[in-house]
N, C-alpha and C positions, 0 to 999 in steps of 0.2 A: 764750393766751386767745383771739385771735384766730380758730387751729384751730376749736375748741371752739364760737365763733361761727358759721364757716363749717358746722361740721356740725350747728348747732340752724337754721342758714338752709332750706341743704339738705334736711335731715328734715321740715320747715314745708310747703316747696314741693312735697314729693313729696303731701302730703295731698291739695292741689289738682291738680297735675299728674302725669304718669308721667312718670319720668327712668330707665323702665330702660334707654332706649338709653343711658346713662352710667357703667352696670355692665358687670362685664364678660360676656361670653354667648356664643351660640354665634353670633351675628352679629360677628367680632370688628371693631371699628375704632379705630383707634391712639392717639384718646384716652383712649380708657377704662383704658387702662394707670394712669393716672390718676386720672381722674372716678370710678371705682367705689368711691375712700377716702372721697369724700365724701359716697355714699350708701346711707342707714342702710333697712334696710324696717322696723324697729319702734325704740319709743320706749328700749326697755330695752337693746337695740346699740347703740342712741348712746349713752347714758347709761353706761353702763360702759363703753365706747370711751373719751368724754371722762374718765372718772374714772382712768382709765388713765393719759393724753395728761397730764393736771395733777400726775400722780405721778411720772411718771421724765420731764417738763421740766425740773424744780431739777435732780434729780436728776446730767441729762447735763450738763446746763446750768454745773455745778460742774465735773465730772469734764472736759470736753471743751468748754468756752469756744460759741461762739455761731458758729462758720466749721465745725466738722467735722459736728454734727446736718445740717446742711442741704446738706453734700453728701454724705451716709454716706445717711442715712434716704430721698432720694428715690431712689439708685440703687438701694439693695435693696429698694424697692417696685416700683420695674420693671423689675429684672432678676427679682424674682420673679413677678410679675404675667405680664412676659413667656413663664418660664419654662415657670411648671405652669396657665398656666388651661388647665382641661380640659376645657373645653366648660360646665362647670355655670355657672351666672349666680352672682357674686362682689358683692359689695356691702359696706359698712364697711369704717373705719378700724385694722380689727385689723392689717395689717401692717407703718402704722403704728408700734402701741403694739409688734409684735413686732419693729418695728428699733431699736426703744430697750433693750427687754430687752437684748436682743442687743449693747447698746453699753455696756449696765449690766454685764453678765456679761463683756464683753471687759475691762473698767475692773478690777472686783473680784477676777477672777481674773490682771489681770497685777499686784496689788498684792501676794498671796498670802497674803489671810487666809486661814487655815483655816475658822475658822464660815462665811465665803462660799461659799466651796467648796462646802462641806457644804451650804449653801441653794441653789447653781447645779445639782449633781447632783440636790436633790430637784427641782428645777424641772425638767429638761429631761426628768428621768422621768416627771414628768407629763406634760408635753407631748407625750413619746412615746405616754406609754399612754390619753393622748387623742386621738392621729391615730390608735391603732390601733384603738381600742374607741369611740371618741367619736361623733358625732353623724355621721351619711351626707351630711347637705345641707351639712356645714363642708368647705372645701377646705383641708384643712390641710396640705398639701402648701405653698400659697404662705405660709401662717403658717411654717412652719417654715424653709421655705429665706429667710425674709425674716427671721428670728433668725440663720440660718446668715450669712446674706453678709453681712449689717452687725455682727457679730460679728469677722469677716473683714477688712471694710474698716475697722472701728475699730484694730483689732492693726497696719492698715498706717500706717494716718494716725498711732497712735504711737509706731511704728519710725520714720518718713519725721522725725517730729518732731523724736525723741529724734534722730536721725541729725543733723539740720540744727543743732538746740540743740550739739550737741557740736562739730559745725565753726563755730559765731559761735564758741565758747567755745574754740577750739584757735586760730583767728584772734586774738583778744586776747589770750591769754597772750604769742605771738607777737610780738605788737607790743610788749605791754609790755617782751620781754625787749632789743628793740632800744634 
């Protein structure tokens, strides 16, 4: 809720003042890896950003506890950020809501429903066939690899987990047997 806050702050302020040096552009400077999540240029970006943000919070929130969102989701906002800006001016919280997907579709798919599945491949075909036919002024290059790497770094934070869970759990059997 908080987010959601900060980027009705954000979108307020830009009315009155210009914060595009906080997006990202062809002037690049190293905060805007950053600051360009929190700036929306129209009212209806924000608005389905945050409607976004308040759907897969529960969401991870369930699946991945309150330590893995908050180092999963900044790193693949600016390793993407850093990656593909391409000079166009970037603005909103979209890869954000794309590192949660991303953490949603790691979750679902290492549980192995089938219907999920079935919902993950129709998603990322869309995704696809909206980087390729989609809108010119979207960089969807950093939406995508910003589903890709927090996709990536959820599968590790639940390898690393499961790996540690198993040695507390081989430690106490251990003990017990003495």
């Amino acid at each position: 809720m908080i987010l959601v806050f900060i980027f009705i702050l954000f979108y307020s302020l830009s009315r009155y003042y210009d914060l595009s040096d906080y997006g990202l552009s062809s002037g690049f400077r190293y905060w805007q890896l950053i600051t360009y999540n929190f700036i929306h240029l129209t009212f209806m970006h924000m608005f389905f950003n945050s409607i976004g943000y308040l759907i897969y919070k529960p969401v991870i929130a369930e699946y991945y506890g309150r330590k893995a969102p908050i180092i999963v989701i900044p790193i693949s906002v600016i390793l993407s950020s850093a990656i593909f800006c391409s000079g166009k001016p970037t603005f909103g919280a979209s890869t954000i809501i794309f590192s949660m997907i991303g953490m949603y579709l790691s979750k679902i798919w290492q549980d192995g429903h089938s219907k999920r599945q079935k919902y993950t491949i129709m998603l990322l075909i869309m995704l696809i066939m909206q980087s390729i036919f989609g809108y010119n002024v979207i960089n969807w290059k950093i939406h995508i690899s910003a589903l890709a790497i927090s996709f990536i770094l959820s599968r590790l934070c639940t390898t690393f987990t499961m790996i540690s869970r198993s040695k507390i759990s081989w430690k106490k059997t251990e003990k017990d047997t003495k």
